[in-house]
C-alpha positions as CSV (number, residue, x, y, z in Angstrom):
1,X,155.7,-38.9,-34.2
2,X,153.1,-39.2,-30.9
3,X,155.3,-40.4,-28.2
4,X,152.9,-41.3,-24.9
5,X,153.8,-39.0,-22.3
6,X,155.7,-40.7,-19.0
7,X,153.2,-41.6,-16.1
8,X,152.3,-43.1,-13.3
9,X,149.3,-45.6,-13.5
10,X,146.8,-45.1,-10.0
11,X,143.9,-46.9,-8.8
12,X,141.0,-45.5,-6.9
13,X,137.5,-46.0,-6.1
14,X,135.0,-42.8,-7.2
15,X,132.0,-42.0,-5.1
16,X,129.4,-39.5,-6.5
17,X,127.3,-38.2,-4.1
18,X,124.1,-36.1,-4.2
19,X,122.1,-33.8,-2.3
20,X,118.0,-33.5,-3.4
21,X,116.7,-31.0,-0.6
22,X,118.5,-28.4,1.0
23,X,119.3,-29.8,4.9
24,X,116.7,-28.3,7.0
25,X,119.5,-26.9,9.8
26,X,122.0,-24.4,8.2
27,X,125.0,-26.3,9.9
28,X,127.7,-24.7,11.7
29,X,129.0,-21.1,10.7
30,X,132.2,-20.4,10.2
31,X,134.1,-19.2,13.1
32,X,135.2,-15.1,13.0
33,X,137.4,-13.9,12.0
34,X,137.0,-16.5,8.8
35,X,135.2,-15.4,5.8
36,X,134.4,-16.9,2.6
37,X,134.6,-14.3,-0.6
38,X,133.4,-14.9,-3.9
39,X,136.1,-14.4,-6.4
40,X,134.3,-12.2,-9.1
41,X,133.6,-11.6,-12.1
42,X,135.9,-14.3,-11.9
43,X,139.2,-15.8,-10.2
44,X,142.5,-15.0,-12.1
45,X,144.7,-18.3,-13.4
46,X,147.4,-17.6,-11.1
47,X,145.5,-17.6,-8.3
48,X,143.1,-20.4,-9.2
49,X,146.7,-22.4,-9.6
50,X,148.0,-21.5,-6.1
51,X,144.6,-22.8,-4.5
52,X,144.3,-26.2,-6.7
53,X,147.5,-26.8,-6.3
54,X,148.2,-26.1,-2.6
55,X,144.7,-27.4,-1.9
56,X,144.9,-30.8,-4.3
57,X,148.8,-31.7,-3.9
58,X,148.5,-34.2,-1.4
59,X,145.3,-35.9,-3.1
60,X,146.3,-36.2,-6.6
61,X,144.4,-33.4,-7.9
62,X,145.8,-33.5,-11.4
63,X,143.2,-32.9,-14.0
64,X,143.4,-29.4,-14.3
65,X,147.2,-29.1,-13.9
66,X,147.1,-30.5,-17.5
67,X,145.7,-27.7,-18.8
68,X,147.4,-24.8,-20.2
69,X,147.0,-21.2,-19.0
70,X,144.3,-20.2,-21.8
71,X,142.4,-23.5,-21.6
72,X,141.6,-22.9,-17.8
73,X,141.1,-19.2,-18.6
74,X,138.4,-20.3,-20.4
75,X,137.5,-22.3,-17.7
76,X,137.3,-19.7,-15.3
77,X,135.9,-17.2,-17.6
78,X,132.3,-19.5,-17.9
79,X,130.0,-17.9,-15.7
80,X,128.4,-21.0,-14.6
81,X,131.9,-21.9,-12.6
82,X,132.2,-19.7,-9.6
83,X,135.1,-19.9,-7.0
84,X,134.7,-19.1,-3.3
85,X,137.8,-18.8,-1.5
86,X,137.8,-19.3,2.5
87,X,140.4,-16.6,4.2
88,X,141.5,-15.6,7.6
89,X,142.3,-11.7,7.0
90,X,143.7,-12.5,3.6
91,X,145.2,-15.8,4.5
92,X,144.2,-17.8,1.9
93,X,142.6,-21.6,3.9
94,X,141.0,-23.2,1.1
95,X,138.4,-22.8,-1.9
96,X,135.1,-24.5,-3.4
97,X,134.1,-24.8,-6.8
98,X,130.7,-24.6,-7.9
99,X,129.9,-25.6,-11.3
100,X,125.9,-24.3,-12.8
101,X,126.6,-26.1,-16.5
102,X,124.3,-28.4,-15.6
103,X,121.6,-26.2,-14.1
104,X,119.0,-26.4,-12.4
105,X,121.9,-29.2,-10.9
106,X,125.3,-27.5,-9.2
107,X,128.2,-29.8,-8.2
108,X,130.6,-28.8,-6.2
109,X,133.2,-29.5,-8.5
110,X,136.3,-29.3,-6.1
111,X,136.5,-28.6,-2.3
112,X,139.1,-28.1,0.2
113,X,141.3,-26.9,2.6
114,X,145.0,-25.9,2.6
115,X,147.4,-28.0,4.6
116,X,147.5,-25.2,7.2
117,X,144.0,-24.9,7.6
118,X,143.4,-28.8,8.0
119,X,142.9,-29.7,11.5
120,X,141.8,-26.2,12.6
121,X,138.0,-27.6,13.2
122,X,136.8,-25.5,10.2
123,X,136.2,-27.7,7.1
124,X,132.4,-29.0,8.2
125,X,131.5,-25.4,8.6
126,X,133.2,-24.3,5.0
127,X,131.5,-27.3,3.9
128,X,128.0,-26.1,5.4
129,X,128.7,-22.4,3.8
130,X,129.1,-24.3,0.3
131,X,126.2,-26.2,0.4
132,X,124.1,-22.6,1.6
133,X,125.1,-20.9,-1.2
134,X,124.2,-23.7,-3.6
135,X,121.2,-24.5,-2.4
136,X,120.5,-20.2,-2.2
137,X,120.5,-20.2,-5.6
138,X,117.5,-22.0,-6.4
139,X,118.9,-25.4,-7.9
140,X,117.1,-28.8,-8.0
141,X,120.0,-31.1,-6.9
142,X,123.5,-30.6,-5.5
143,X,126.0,-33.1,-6.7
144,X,129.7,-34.5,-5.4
145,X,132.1,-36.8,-5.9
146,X,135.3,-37.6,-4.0
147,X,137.8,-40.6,-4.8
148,X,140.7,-43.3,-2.3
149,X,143.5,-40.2,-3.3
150,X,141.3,-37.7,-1.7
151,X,141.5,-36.6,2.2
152,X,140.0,-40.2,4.0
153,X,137.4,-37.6,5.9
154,X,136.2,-36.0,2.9
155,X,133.5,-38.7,2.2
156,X,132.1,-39.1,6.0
157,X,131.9,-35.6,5.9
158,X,130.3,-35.8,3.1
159,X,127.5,-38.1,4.2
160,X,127.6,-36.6,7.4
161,X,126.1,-33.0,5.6
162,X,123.5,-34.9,4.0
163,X,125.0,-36.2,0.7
164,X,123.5,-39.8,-0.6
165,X,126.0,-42.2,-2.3
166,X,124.6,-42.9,-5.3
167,X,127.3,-45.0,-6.4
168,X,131.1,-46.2,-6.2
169,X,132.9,-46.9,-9.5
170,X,137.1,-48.2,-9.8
171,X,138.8,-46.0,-12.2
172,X,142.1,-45.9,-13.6
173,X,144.2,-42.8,-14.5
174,X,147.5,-41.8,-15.8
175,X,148.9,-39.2,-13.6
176,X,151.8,-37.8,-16.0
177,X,155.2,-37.8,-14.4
178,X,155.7,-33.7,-15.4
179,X,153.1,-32.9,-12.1
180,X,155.5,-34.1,-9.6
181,X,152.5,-34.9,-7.3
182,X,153.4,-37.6,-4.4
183,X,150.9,-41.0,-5.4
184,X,150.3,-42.7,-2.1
185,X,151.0,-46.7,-1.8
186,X,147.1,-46.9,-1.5
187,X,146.2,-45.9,-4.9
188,X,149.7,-47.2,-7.2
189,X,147.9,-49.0,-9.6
């Protein structure tokens, strides 16, 4: 028998975002001795853990927590996902996402810094190096969404590097219990 599985019910408002034209000023670089590496031919499941998790535990990333080791092997194994993680000799700061499923459309499927690096002056330019290396690739449109749970400068940055909302939606999800992720006040449904 299906038993539902224990969770906590959240509330938060989704904005998707898009980019048409690559900006015409590159943006800020990334201060040395930061660098951004390209995890290929792809990013290992352990690895891609440690960064979602330590990345996404304050802001409710929980989607791909559900999934079991081969499922985001698979994940990780499509060669239209790449991961690009942001390091300070070896220090792991944060990572992007870019997802090419959709091509000639990338989104920039997650985005974000560890809690160490937040605060250090460096997410606009990470930000900037993401949107270079999408738009370097030759695609028509670069997409993003962020959500209430996320960081509360994630969508004026956003904006700020010349994303358009395109719209807001209310959405409901079930964060299961098992995660252990922290729900703020601001999202309990």
């Amino acid at each position: 028998m299906w038993t539902k599985e224990p969770s906590t019910q959240v509330t938060v408002d989704v904005t998707f975002l898009r980019m048409d034209r690559a900006p015409v000023e590159p943006g800020p670089a990334l201060p040395a001795p930061l660098a951004v590496e390209w995890l290929r031919p792809r990013c290992e499941v352990a690895q891609y853990r440690r960064l979602y998790d330590g990345v996404g535990h304050d802001y409710l990333w929980w989607l791909r927590r559900t999934l079991s080791d081969a499922e985001l092997d698979a994940v990780l194994a499509d060669r239209a996902i790449s991961i690009h993680l942001l390091h300070d000799r070896g220090e792991e700061l944060g990572f992007y996402e870019l997802d090419r499923r959709n091509w000639p459309h990338i989104n920039l499927a997650y985005f974000g810094l560890m809690p160490a690096a937040i605060g250090r002056g460096v997410g606009i330019a990470f930000l900037h190096h993401a949107i270079r290396t999408a738009w370097a690739e030759g695609c028509s449109a670069l997409t993003v969404n962020t959500c209430t749970a996320d960081h509360p400068r994630a969508l004026p940055n956003y904006v700020k590097a010349g994303f358009r909302v395109l719209r807001t939606l209310r959405e409901e999800w079930p964060i299961p219990d098992r995660l252990g992720l922290p729900i703020p006040e601001r999202v309990r449904g």
